[in-house]
C-alpha positions as CSV (number, residue, x, y, z in Angstrom):
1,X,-16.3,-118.0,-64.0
2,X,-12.8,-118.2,-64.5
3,X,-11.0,-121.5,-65.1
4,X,-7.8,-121.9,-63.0
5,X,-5.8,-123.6,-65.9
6,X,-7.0,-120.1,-68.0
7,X,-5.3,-118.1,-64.6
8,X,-1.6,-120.1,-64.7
9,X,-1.2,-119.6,-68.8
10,X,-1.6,-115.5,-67.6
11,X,1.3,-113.2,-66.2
12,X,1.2,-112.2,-62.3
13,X,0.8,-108.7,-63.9
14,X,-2.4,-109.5,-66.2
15,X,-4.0,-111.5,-62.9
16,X,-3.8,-108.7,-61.2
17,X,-5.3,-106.4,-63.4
18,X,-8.0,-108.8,-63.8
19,X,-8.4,-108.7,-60.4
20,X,-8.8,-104.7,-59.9
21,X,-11.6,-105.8,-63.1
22,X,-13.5,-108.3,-61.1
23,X,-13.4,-105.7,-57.5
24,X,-14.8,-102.7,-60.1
25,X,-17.4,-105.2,-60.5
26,X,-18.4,-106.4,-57.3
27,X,-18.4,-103.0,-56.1
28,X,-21.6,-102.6,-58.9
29,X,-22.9,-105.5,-58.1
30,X,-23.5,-104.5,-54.3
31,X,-24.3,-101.3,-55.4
32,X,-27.1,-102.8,-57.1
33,X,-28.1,-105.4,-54.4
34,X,-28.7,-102.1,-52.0
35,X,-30.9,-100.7,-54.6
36,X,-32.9,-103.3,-54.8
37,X,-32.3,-103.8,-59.1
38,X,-30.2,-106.3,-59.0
39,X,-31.5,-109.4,-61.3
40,X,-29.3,-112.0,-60.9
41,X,-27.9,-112.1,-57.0
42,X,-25.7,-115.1,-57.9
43,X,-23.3,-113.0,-59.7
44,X,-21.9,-111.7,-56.2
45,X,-20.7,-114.9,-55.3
46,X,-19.1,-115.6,-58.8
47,X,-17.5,-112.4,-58.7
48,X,-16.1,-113.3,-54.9
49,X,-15.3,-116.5,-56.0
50,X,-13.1,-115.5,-59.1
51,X,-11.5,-112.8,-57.3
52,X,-10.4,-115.7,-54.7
53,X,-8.9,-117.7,-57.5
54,X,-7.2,-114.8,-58.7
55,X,-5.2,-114.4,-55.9
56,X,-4.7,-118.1,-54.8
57,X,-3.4,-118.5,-58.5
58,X,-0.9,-115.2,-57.9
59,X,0.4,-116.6,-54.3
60,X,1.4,-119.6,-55.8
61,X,3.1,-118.1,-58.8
62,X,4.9,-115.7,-55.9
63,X,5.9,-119.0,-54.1
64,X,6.7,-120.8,-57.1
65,X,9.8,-118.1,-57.6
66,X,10.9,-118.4,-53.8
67,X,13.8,-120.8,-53.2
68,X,12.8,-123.6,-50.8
69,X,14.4,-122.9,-47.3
């Protein structure tokens, strides 16, 4: 799991190529889910989970830099 405060100290850039990390990595985990050798399950929702963060931590970086209207 990925802590938030961990997310705001990175760049948009190196968030985002965590991200593309963490989809490489669900994609195996489901892979391994449909085979049937998957041991611990749990790490699909992390890997969900962390992705979400990712990108809730990017949008408010994004809006962050936007001048208030």
């Amino acid at each position: 799991m990925i802590a938030p405060n961990e997310l705001r100290n990175m760049t948009v850039d190196e968030i985002r190529l965590k991200v593309e990390a963490l989809k490489k990595d669900l994609y195996g985990l489901r892979t391994e889910a449909k085979a049937g050798r998957i041991d611990k399950p749990h790490k699909i929702n992390d890997a969900r989970k962390d992705i979400a963060r990712c990108l809730t931590v990017i949008r408010e970086k994004e809006n962050a830099n936007k001048p208030a209207a």
